[in-house]
C-alpha positions in Angstrom: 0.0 0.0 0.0 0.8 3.9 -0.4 3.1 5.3 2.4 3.6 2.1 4.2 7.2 2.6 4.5 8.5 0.2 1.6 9.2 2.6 -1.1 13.1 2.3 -1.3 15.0 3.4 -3.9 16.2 0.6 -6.8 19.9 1.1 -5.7 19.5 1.3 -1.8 22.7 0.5 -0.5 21.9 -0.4 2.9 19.3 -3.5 0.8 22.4 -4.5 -1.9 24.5 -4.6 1.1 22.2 -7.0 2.6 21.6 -9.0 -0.5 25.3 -9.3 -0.5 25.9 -10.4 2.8 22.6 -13.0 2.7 24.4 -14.5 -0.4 27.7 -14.5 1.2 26.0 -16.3 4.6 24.1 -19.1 2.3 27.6 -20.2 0.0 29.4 -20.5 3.4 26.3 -23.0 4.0 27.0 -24.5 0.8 30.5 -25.3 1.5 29.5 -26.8 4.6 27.3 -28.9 3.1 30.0 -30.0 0.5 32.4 -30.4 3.3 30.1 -32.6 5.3 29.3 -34.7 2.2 33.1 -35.1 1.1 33.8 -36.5 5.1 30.8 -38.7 4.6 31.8 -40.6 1.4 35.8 -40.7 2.6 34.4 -42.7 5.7 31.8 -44.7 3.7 34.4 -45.9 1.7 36.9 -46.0 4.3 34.1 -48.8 5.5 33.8 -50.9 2.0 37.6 -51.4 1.9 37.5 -52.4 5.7 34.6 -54.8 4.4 36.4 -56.3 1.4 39.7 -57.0 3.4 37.9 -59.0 5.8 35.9 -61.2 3.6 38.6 -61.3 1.6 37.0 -59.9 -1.9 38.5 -60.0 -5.5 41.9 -58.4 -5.6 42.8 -58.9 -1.9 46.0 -60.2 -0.9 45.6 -61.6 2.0 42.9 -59.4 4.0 44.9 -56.0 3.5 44.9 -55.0 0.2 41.6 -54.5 -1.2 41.0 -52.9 -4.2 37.9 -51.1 -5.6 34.5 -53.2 -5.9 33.0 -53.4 -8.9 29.1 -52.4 -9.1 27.8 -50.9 -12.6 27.1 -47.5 -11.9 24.6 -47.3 -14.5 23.5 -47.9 -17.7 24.5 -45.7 -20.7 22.9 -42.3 -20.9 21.1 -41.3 -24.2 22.8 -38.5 -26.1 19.8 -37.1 -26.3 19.0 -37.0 -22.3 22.4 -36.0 -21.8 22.1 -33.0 -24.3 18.8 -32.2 -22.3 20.2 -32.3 -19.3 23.4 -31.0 -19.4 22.0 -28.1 -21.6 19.4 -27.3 -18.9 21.7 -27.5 -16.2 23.6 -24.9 -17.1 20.9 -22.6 -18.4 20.0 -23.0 -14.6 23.3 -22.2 -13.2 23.0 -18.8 -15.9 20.0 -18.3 -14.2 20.5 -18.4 -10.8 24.1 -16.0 -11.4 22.2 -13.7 -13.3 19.6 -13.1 -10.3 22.6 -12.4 -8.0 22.6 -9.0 -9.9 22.5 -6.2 -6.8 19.5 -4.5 -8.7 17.3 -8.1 -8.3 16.3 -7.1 -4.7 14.7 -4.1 -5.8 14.2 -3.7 -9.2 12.6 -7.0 -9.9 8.8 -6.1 -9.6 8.5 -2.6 -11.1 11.6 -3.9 -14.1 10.7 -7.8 -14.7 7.4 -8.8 -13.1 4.8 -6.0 -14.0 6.1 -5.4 -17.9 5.6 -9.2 -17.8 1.9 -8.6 -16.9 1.4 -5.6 -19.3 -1.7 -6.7 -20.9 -2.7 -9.1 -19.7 -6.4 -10.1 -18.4 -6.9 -8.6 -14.3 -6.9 -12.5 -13.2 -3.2 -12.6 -14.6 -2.3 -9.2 -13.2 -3.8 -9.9 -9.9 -1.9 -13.6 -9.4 1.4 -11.6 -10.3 0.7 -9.1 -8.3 0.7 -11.4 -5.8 3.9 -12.6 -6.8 5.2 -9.4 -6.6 4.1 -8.5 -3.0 6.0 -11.1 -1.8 9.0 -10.1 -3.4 8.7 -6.1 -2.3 7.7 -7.3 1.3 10.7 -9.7 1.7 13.5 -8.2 -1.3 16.4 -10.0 -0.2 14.9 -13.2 1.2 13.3 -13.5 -2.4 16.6 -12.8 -4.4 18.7 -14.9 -2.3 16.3 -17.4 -2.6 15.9 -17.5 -6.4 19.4 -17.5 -6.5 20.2 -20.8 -4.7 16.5 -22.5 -6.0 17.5 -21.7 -9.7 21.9 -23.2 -8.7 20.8 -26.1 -6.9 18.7 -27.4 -10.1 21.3 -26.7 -12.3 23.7 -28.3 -10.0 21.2 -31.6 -9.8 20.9 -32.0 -13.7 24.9 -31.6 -14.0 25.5 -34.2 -11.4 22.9 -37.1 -12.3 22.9 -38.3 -15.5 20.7 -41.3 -14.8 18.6 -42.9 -12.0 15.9 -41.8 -9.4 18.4 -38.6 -8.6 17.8 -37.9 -12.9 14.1 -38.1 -12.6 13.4 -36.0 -9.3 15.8 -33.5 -10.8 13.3 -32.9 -13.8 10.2 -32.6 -11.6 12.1 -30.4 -9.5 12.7 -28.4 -13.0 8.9 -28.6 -13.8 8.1 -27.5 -10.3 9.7 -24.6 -9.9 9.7 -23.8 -14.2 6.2 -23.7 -14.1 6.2 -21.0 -11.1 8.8 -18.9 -13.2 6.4 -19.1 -15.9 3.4 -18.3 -14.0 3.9 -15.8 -11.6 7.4 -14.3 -13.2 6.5 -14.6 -16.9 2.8 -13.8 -16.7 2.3 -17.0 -18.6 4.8 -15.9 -21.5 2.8 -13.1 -22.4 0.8 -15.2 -24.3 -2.7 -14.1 -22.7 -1.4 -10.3 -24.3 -2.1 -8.7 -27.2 1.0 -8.6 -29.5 2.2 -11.9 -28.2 4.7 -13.4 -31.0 6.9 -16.5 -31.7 10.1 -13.3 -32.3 9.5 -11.6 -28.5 9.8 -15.3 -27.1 6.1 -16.0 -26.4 5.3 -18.6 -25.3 7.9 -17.8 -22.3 11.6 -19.5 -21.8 10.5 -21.2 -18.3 7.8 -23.4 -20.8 10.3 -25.4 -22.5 12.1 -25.5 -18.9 9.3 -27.4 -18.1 9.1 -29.4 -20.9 12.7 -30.1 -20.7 12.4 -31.2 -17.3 8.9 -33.4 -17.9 11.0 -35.3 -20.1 13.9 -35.8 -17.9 11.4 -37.1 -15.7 10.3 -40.0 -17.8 11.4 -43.8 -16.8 14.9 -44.4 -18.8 13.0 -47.0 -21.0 11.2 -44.3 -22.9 14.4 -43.3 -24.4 15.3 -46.6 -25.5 12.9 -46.3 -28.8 12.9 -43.5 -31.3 8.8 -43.0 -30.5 9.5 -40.3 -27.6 11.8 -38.2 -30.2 8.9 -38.4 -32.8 6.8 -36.9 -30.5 8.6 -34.3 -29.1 9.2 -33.2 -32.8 5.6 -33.4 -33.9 4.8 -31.1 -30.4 7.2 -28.5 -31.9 6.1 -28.6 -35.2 2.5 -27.5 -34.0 4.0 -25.0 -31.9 5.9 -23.4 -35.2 3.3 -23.7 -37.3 0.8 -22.0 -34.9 3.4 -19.4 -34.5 3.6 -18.7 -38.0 0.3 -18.5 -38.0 0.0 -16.3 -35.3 2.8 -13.7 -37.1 0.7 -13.5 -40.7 -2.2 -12.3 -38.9 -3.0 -9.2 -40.3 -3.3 -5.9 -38.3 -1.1 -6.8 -35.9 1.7 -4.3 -36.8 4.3 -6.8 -37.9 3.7 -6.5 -41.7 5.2 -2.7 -41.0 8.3 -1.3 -40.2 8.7 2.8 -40.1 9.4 3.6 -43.7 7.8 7.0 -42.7 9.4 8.7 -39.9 6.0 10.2 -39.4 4.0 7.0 -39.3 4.2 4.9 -35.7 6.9 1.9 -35.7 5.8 -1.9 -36.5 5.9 -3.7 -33.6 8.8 -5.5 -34.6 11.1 -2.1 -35.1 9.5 -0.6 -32.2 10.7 -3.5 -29.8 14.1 -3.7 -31.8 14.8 0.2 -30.4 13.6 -0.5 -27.3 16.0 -3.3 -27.0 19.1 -0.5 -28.5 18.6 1.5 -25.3 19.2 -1.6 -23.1 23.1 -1.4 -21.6 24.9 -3.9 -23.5 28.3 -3.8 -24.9 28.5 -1.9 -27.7 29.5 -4.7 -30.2 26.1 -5.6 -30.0 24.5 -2.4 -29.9 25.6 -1.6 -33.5 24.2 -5.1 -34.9 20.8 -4.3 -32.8 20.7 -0.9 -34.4 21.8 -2.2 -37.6 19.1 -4.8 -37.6 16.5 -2.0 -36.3 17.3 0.0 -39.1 16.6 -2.9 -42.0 13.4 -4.0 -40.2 12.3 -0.3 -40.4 12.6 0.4 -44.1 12.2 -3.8 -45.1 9.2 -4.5 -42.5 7.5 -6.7 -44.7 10.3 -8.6 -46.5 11.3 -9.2 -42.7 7.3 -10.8 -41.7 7.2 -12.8 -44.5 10.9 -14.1 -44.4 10.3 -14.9 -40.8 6.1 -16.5 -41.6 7.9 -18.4 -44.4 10.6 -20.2 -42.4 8.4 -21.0 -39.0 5.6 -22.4 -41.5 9.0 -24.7 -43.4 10.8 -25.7 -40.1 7.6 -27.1 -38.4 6.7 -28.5 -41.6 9.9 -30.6 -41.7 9.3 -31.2 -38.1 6.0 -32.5 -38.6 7.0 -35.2 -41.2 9.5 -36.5 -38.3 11.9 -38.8 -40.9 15.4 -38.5 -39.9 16.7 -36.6 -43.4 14.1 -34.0 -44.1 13.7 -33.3 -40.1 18.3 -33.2 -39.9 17.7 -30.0 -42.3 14.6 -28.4 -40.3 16.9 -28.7 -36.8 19.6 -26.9 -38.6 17.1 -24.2 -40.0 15.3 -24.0 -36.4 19.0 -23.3 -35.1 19.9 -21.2 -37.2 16.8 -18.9 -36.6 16.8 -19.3 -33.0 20.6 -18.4 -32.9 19.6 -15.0 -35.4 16.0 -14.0 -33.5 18.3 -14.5 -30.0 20.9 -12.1 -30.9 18.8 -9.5 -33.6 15.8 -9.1 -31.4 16.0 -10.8 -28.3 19.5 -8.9 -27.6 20.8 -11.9 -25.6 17.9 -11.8 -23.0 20.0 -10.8 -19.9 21.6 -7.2 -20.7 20.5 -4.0 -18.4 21.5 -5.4 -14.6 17.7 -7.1 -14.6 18.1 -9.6 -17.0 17.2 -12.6 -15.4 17.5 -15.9 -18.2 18.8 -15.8 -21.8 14.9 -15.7 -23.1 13.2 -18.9 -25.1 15.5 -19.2 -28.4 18.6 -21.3 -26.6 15.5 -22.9 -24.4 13.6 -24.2 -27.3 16.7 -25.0 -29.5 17.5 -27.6 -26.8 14.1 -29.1 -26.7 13.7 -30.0 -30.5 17.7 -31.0 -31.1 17.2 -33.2 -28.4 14.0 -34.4 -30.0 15.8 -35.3 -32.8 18.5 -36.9 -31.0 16.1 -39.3 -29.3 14.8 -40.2 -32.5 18.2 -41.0 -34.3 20.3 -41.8 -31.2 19.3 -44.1 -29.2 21.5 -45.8 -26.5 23.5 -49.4 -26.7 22.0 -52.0 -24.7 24.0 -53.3 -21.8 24.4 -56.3 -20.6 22.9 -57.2 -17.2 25.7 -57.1 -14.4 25.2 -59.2 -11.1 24.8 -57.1 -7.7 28.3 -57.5 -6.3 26.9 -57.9 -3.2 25.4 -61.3 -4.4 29.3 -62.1 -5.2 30.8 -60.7 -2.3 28.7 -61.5 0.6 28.6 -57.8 0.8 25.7 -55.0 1.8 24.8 -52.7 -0.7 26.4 -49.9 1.0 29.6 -52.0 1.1 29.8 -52.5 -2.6 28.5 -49.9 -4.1 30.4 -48.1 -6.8 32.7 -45.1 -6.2 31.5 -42.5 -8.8 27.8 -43.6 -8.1 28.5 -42.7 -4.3 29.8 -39.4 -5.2 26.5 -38.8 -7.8 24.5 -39.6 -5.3 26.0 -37.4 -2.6 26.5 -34.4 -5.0 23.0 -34.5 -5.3 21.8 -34.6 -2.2 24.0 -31.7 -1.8 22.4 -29.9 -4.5 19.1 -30.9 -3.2 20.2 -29.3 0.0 20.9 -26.3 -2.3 17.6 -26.1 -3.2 16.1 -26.3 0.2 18.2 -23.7 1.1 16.7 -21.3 -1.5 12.8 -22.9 -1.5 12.8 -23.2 2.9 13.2 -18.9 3.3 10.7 -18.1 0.5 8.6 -20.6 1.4 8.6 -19.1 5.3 8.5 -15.3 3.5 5.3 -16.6 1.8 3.2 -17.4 4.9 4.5 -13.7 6.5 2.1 -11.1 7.3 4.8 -8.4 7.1 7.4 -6.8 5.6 10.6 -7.2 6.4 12.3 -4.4 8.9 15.3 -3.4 6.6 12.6 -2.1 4.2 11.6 0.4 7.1 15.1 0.9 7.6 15.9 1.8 4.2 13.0 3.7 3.4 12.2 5.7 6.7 15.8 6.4 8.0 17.6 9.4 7.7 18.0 9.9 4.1 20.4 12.9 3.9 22.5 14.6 6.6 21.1 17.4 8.7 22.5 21.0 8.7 23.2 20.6 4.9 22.2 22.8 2.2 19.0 21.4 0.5 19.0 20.1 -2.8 17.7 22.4 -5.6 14.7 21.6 -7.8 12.6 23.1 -10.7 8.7 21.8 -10.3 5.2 23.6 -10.5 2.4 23.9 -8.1 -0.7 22.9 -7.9 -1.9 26.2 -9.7 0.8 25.6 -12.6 3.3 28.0 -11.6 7.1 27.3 -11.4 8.4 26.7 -7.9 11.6 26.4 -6.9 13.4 26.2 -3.7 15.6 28.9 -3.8 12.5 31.7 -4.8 11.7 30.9 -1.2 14.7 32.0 0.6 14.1 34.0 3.6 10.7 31.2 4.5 11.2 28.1 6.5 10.1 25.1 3.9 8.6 21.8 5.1 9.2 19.6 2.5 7.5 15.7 2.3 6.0 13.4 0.0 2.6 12.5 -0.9 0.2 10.3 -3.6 -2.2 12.0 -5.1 -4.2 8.8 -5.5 -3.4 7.2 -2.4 -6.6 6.7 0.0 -4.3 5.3 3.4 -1.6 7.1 5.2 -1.2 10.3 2.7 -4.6 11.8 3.5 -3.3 11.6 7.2 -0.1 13.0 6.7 -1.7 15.5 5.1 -4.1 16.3 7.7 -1.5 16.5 10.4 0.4 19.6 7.8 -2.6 21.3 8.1 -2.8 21.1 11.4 0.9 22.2 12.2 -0.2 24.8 10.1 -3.5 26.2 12.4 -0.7 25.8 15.1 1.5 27.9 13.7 -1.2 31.0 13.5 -0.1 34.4 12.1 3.6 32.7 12.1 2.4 30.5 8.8 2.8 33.5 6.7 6.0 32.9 6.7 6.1 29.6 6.1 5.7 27.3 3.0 3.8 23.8 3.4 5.3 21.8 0.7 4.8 18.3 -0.7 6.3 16.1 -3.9 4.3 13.8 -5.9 6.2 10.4 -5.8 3.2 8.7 -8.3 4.9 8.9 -11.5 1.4 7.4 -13.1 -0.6 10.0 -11.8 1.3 13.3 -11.7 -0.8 15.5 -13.6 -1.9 18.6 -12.3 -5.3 17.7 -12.2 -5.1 15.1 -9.5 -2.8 17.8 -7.1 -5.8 19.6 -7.2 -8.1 16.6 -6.9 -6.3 15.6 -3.7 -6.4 19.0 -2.3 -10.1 19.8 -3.1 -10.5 16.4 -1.1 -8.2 16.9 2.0 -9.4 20.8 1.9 -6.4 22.2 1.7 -7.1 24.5 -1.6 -7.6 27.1 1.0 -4.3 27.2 2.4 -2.3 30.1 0.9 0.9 28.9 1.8 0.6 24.8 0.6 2.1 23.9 -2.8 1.8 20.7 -4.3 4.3 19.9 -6.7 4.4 18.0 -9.8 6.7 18.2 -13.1 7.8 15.3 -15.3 8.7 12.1 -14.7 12.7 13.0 -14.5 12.3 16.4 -12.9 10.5 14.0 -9.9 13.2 11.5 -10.1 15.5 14.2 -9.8 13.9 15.8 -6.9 13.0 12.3 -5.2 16.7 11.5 -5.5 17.9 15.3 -4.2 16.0 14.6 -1.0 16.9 10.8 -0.5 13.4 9.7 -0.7 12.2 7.0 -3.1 8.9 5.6 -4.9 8.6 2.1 -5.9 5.5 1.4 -8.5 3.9 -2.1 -7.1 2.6 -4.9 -10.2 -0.8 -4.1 -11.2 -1.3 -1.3 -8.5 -2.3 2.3 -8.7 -0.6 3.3 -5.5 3.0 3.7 -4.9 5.2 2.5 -2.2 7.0 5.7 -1.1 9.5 7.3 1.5 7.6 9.0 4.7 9.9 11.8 6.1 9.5 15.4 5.8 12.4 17.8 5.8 12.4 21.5 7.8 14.3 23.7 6.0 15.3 27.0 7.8 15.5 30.5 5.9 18.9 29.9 4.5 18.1 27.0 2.6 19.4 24.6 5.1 18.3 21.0 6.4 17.1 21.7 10.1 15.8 19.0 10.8 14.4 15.4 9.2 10.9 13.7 10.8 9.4 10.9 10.0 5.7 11.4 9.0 4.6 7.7 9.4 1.0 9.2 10.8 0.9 5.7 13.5 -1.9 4.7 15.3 -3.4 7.9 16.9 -4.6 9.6 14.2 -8.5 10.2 15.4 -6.8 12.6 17.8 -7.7 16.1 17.4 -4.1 17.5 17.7 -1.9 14.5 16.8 1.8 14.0 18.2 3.2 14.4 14.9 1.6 18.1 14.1 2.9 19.0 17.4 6.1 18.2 16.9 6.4 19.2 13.5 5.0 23.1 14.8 8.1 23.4 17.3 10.3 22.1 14.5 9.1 24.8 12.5 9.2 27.5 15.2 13.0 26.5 16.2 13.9 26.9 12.5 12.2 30.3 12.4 13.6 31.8 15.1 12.6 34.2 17.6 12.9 37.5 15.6 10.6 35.6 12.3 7.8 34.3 14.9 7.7 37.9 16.8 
């Protein structure tokens, strides 16, 4: 809600220093875990050669030199599960780096989660909302969490190639894929106008899923080239649908900006959005370069790219190993070109958060058509070694599958360690206390000169700070549209203000829109006709554009953070008393509290002696 003491700015130190040290607490968890697991196996196998001496296994001499049993660890794994897997687990270890960027604490709802949700129907907006309250309330439980969630899957398709370990490292993919895609992705943006095949609809955490829902399969299913065929006949609906889904007229992709006076395609006009992302500039000139052929080639460009999505799943369709070997290339090809030309990499700009769908999807279908054309040697069954030796399972079980299996129970422990906090976030009623901290702490030093700022009034006319030298200032920060706490703060100004008597002549009553949404002039004066305060002569409520708030937000130390979905803002509560000279006197936190049916509150109280003591004796008299 508005004024609730959340509204930190996107670069707050004091929350990326916290983010830091969180991550920094949880990887020396991590090595513990390794450490423990490392003893564990050392004295586990420590045990089997203790075992083997005594009973006097192959390759003893004696009972004191034993060597190594010899268990299979496994049958082969197909190329095509190992492309899947290994593929995915590193796009999961991308993932979970590229959300230890400092700005993911903050930055992450207004930057990621409510574009996402542009668009789309309320129901959507509202569930990601959702998703996004969590993430405001609890910013660096939810980052650190996302972090080790997103590394310890990656870590558990890297380290089991085959097995129970395999399979419950692809649901754990599904799982927690399809919660990226529901509440992160808004569902890929497909429930949204514009949504196309070239933005990465229908959303990279789908074919995370579907990566992972085959991992999960029994190892049988790979054994015949029937789950390949399928996979490829799924994708070839999905690129045929999308080709579909790009001819259709009138959705602005048949156009690119021939006209410099005529409104982009949407094709150009997300290509120049994506040259103002911060990137190297390598490829920031093939971006641009690309923008600039789309603009004045718009159609050659939709019907090139309608052509080959309707020819790749076409080929993919037909599923026969020599016409479908040239559609994989083609669908790589095009992935690899829409990845770089449009999709600009997917993780540029600090909030980048996955390398979008092309790399994703490209997986999915080679490893389609790897399951269809590859499929694994059959082995021949090996006895138990215990059923040799005499031996337990534990004492003859095969070095490297003892280390797989403890690497993954140390990634699974990974995973807890990221799913256990958000999971306890989740069920909280309240924010956490560092965004109070952040937000309603001392933002700039005292007995400094006060930032300058160029806004206008609720009337329209330019104010500025320094046209009021000689008049104490109280300066704070409202919503126009908020209907909590800002109404209150502003009822306790006005009531400094009857304090102050014939003394408020000589005092300005200040506040700053922090709703960059609803900064018009006309709701100022909305929110003064309804809080009465039209009639003050001496209260200005100030507005300009977007950067001219920033700017003054940012002067002050205050902050405003736009919630998904939400008309309100989360914004700092402080007010500053600025004394004739244009100093800081004084910084007070306006959080109204629970008191505020009282007729005189605490706050207006203490904000009228602030104001006297900044006067001085000689401007009261």
């Amino acid at each position: 809600m508005s004024g609730m003491g959340t509204g930190v700015s996107s670069d707050s130190s004091l929350v990326v220093s916290a983010f830091h040290h969180a991550l920094w607490l949880q990887f020396l968890v991590v090595l513990l875990i390794l450490a423990v697991l490392a003893v564990f196996r050392s004295v586990l196998r420590a045990r089997q050669f203790q075992a083997l001496a005594a009973t006097g296994g192959p390759g003893t001499t004696g009972a004191t030199t034993p060597t190594s049993p010899t268990i299979a660890a496994g049958p082969p794994e197909p190329v095509a599960h190992r492309v899947l897997r290994i593929g995915f687990g590193l796009i999961w270890l991308l993932d979970g780096i590229l959300q230890g960027q400092s700005a993911m604490p903050l930055s992450m709802p207004s930057q990621v989660l409510q574009p996402a949700a542009g668009g789309t129907p309320a129901w959507v907006q509202h569930m990601v909302n959702f998703g996004g309250t969590l993430w405001i309330d609890h910013p660096v439980t939810a980052a650190a969490a996302a972090v080790w969630i997103q590394v310890g899957i990656g870590l558990l398709l890297l380290v089991a190639p085959y097995g129970g370990w395999s399979r419950f490292a692809g649901a754990t993919s599904v799982v927690w894929g399809l919660i990226v895609w529901s509440f992160g992705e808004a569902f890929g943006g497909i429930l949204a106008p514009g949504a196309t095949w070239l933005f990465g609809a229908p959303g990279a955490a789908l074919f995370y899923v579907a990566a992972g829902a085959l991992l999960a399969l029994p190892a049988r299913v790979w054994s015949t080239p029937t789950l390949g065929r399928w996979v490829l006949r799924a994708m070839g609906l999905f690129f045929v649908g999308m080709a579909l889904l790009q001819a259709w007229p009138g959705r602005g992709f048949w156009q690119g900006q021939s006209d410099p006076h005529v409104p982009a395609g949407s094709l150009t006009a997300m290509v120049q959005s994506m040259v103002q992302t911060q990137q190297p500039g390598l490829f920031e000139t093939i971006v641009r370069a690309f923008g600039r052929f789309d603009a004045a080639h718009g159609f050659a460009v939709n019907l090139f790219t309608v052509i080959a999505l309707a020819a790749i799943g076409t080929g993919f369709l037909v599923a026969r190993s020599r016409v479908t070997r040239w559609a994989v290339v083609a669908g790589v090809v095009l992935c690899l070109a829409d990845w770089v030309l449009i999709e600009d990499l997917g993780f540029f700009g600090g909030v980048g958060t996955d390398p979008n769908s092309m790399i994703p999807m490209a997986l999915v279908f080679v490893a389609g058509y790897l399951a269809m054309t590859r499929l694994a040697a059959a082995v021949p069954a090996v006895a138990p070694a215990e059923a040799r030796l005499g031996l337990r399972f534990w004492q003859s079980v095969d070095p490297s599958l003892l280390l797989r299996a403890g690497a993954a129970l140390g990634a699974a422990a990974v995973v807890l360690l990221g799913a256990v906090p958000m999971a306890a976030a989740a069920t909280s009623s309240s924010a956490d206390p560092i965004l109070e901290e952040a937000s309603n702490g001392v933002p700039v030093q005292e007995h400094v000169r006060a930032p300058s700022f160029n806004l206008v009034d609720q009337s329209g006319r330019p104010f500025t700070l320094s046209s009021f030298r000689g008049r104490t200032v109280v300066v704070t920060f409202l919503d126009p549209v908020c209907t909590s706490d800002c109404p209150q703060i502003a009822q306790e100004f006005r009531e400094a203000d009857d304090l102050l008597g014939g003394a408020a002549k000589n005092v300005a009553m200040v506040a700053i829109v922090t709703n960059p949404l609803y900064r018009s002039i006309k709701f100022t004066q909305a929110f003064d006709a309804q809080e009465y305060l039209s009639d003050l002569p001496n209260w200005y409520y100030l507005t300009g554009t977007n950067a001219q708030l920033d700017r003054a937000l940012k002067g002050f130390g205050a902050s405003a953070l736009v919630e998904p979905a939400g008309a309100m803002v989360d914004h700092s509560e402080f007010a500053d008393v600025i004394d004739r000279d244009g100093y800081i006197r004084t910084i007070l936190s306006t959080d109204p509290g629970a008191d505020t049916d009282a007729l005189q509150s605490s706050f207006a109280g203490l904000l009228d002696s602030e104001i006297h003591e900044a006067m001085g004796p000689s401007a009261v008299g």
